[in-house]
Phi, psi and omega in degrees: 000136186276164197268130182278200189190133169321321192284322186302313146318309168296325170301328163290315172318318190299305199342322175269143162242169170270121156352289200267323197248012199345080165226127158316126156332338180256340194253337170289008194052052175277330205262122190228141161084024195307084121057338211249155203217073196084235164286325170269139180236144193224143165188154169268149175259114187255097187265168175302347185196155180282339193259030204284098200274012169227043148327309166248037159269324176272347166309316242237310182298299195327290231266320171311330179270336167310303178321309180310325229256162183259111212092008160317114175245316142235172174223131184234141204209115179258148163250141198203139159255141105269110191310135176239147195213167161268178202285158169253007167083187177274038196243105233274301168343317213241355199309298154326341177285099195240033144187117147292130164231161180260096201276141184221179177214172171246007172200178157273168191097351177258008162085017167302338129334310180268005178274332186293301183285000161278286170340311171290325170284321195318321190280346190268302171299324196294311185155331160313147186242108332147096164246156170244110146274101182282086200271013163284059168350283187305332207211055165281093180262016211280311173315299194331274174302312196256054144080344187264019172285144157118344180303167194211140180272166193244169194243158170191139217330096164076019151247187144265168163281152197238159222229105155312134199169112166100327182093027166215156193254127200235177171192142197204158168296337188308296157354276189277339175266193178279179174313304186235063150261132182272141169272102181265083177226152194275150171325316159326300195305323189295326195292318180281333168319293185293004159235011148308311171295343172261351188236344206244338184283082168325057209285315187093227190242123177216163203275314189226140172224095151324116210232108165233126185263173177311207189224126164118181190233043181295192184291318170316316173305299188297342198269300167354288196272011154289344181296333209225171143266077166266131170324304177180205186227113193271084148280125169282141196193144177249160200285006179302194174267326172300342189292355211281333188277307223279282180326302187321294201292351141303313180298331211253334143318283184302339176307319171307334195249341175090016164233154213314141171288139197240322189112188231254143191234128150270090191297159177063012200282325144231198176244152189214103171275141199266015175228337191219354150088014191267135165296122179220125180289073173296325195261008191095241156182096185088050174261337192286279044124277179287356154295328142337257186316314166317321195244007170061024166260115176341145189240105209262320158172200195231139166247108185334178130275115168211122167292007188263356110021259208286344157279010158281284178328312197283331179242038159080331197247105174314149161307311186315323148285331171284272186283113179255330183260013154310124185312338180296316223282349179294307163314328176260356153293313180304320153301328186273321153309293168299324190292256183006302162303340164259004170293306183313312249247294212257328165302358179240012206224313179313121151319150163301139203267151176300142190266134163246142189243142175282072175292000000 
C-alpha cells in the first residue's frame, strides 16, 4: 500500500474552491491542522464565517478528493469558522466587533425590523455571536418582538449592559424610556443617544452587530450611519415597481457617506396559501431583484408574506426562533448567509474602512 504524504492532500485539497473568493482552501489557508498517520487523514477546514451558505458542499468535495487519493483509508474532516472582520479603528469601544451591519428602507412599512430581527437570529442559530441594536430611536420595536419588553439593562463600570435574549445581546430606547412615551427629540440629540449605544454599551466580543436604522433617508439617518465604522448595508424593500425609488434613495444615501451596499433583500414578495399550496404575488414581483440590479447590488433573497411572520413577532418570539424549520425561518436563514458571504468577500478584498471618532 502506498504511503499517503501531506503534499499530496494538500494538492488534492486545491481542488476545492470558494465560490465567492474564487480561491482554492489552500491557498486562502483555510485547511488548518493537517494530519496524516498511515492511511488516516485528518484535517479542518476554517472557513470565514459559520453561516458560510455552501459550507457542506466544501465539506462533502474535501472529504471525496481525500478519499479518492491511494492509500487513503479514512478522512476526518472538522468544519470550524473565524469570522473576519475590518479594523474599527480607533475607537477603543467597538474593538470586539468585527462587522456592523446596517439594516435600512427607503420609507417604513416594508417589515425592516422584522428582517433585522431574523437576520440576527438566523446569524446566531448559524454559530455567530451576534448583537442587536435598535436604533429607531422615534419608533422602537425591537423589546416587543423579540419578547424583552418591559426589561430594564443594569450598568457596570460606567457602562451598560445589553439585555441578553434569545442568545443575542440586544439594545434600544425602548428599554430606558417608557413603553408608551414618545421621543421628541431634534437630530443631535438622536445622533448622541445612537452613539452612546454603540461606545457606551458592553457589547463584548461579537462576530455581528445587527444595526436597524430608522425607515427614510433624512438627515437623521446620515447622521447614524455616520456614527459607527459599518462593515456595510441590507436594504429592505417590497415587490413593487415603486421599490425601484425606495432603493434608489438608500443606495444614494449610503453612497454619500462611503459605506458599501451588502444588497438588497425583498419582503412580502409572495404569498403561499396554506389550504390549496398556490402561490399569489399580491404586492406583485421582483421589483426588489431589479432594483438590484439597476444599482449593481448583491440581490440577497426574497421573503414570503406568512402570517405566522407578524404572529411571531407580535408575540416576542421571531419565526427563526418560534418555527426555525419553517420555509419563512429558511428563507431568512438564507438571506442571512449571503449577507455573511459578502461581509467575507469585502473582509478580503476591502481597503482598511475610514476611523470615524464618537463626538
Amino acid at each position: 500500500m502506498s504511503e499517503v504524504r501531506p503534499e499530496q492532500v494538500l494538492d488534492a485539497l486545491r481542488g476545492v474552491r470558494d465560490p465567492d473568493l474564487h480561491r482554492d482552501i489552500v491557498d486562502l489557508g483555510f485547511v488548518k491542522d493537517l494530519r496524516v498517520d498511515g492511511g488516516n487523514v485528518a484535517f479542518t477546514i476554517e472557513l470565514t464565517t459559520p453561516a458560510c451558505p455552501v459550507k457542506e458542499l466544501m465539506e462533502r468535495q474535501a472529504r471525496d478528493l481525500v478519499r479518492a487519493l491511494p492509500g487513503v483509508q479514512s478522512v476526518d474532516v472538522r468544519m470550524t469558522a473565524q469570522v473576519r472582520g475590518q479594523s474599527s479603528g480607533n475607537v477603543p469601544e467597538l474593538a470586539g466587533i468585527k462587522n456592523l451591519i446596517a439594516v435600512a428602507s427607503g420609507k417604513g412599512g416594508v417589515g425592516k425590523s422584522t428582517v433585522a430581527v431574523n437576520l440576527a437570529l438566523a446569524l446566531q442559530q448559524e454559530g455567530a455571536r451576534v448583537g442587536l441594536l435598535d436604533a429607531d430611536i422615534y419608533g422602537p420595536s425591537i423589546p416587543i418582538m423579540m419578547g424583552a419588553r418591559g426589561k430594564a439593562p443594569t450598568m457596570h463600570e460606567n457602562r451598560i449592559n445589553p439585555i441578553d435574549v434569545h442568545g443575542l445581546k440586544l439594545m434600544s430606547i425602548g428599554f430606558l424610556a417608557g413603553e408608551e412615551a414618545p421621543v421628541i427629540w431634534r437630530g443631535p440629540m438622536v445622533h448622541k443617544m445612537v452613539s452612546q449605544f454603540l461606545a457606551a454599551v458592553a457589547w463584548g466580543e461579537l462576530d455581528y452587530l445587527v444595526i436597524d436604522l430608522p425607515p427614510g433617508t433624512g438627515d437623521a439617518q446620515l447622521t447614524l450611519t455616520q456614527s459607527a465604522p459599518l462593515s456595510g448595508a441590507v436594504i429592505v424593500t417590497t415587490p413593487q415597481d415603486v421599490a425601484l425609488e425606495d432603493v434608489h434613495r438608500g443606495v444614494r444615501m449610503f453612497e454619500q457617506v462611503k459605506v458599501p451596499i451588502l444588497g438588497v433583500v425583498e419582503n412580502m414578495s409572495y404569498f403561499v396559501c396554506s389550504h390549496c399550496g398556490e402561490r399569489e404575488e399580491i404586492f406583485a414581483h421582483g421589483g426588489g431583484k431589479r432594483a438590484a440590479e439597476k444599482y449593481g447590488a448583491p440581490f440577497l433573497g426574497e421573503i414570503p408574506i406568512v402570517p405566522a411572520i407578524r404572529a411571531a413577532g407580535d408575540n416576542g418570539l421571531p419565526i427563526v426562533a418560534a418555527d426555525p424549520k419553517s420555509p419563512a425561518a429558511e428563507a431568512f436563514r438564507a438571506v442571512a448567509r449571503a449577507c455573511a458571504a459578502q461581509l467575507s468577500m469585502r473582509a478580503f478584498q476591502a481597503p482598511a474602512r475610514p476611523t470615524i471618532k464618537f463626538v
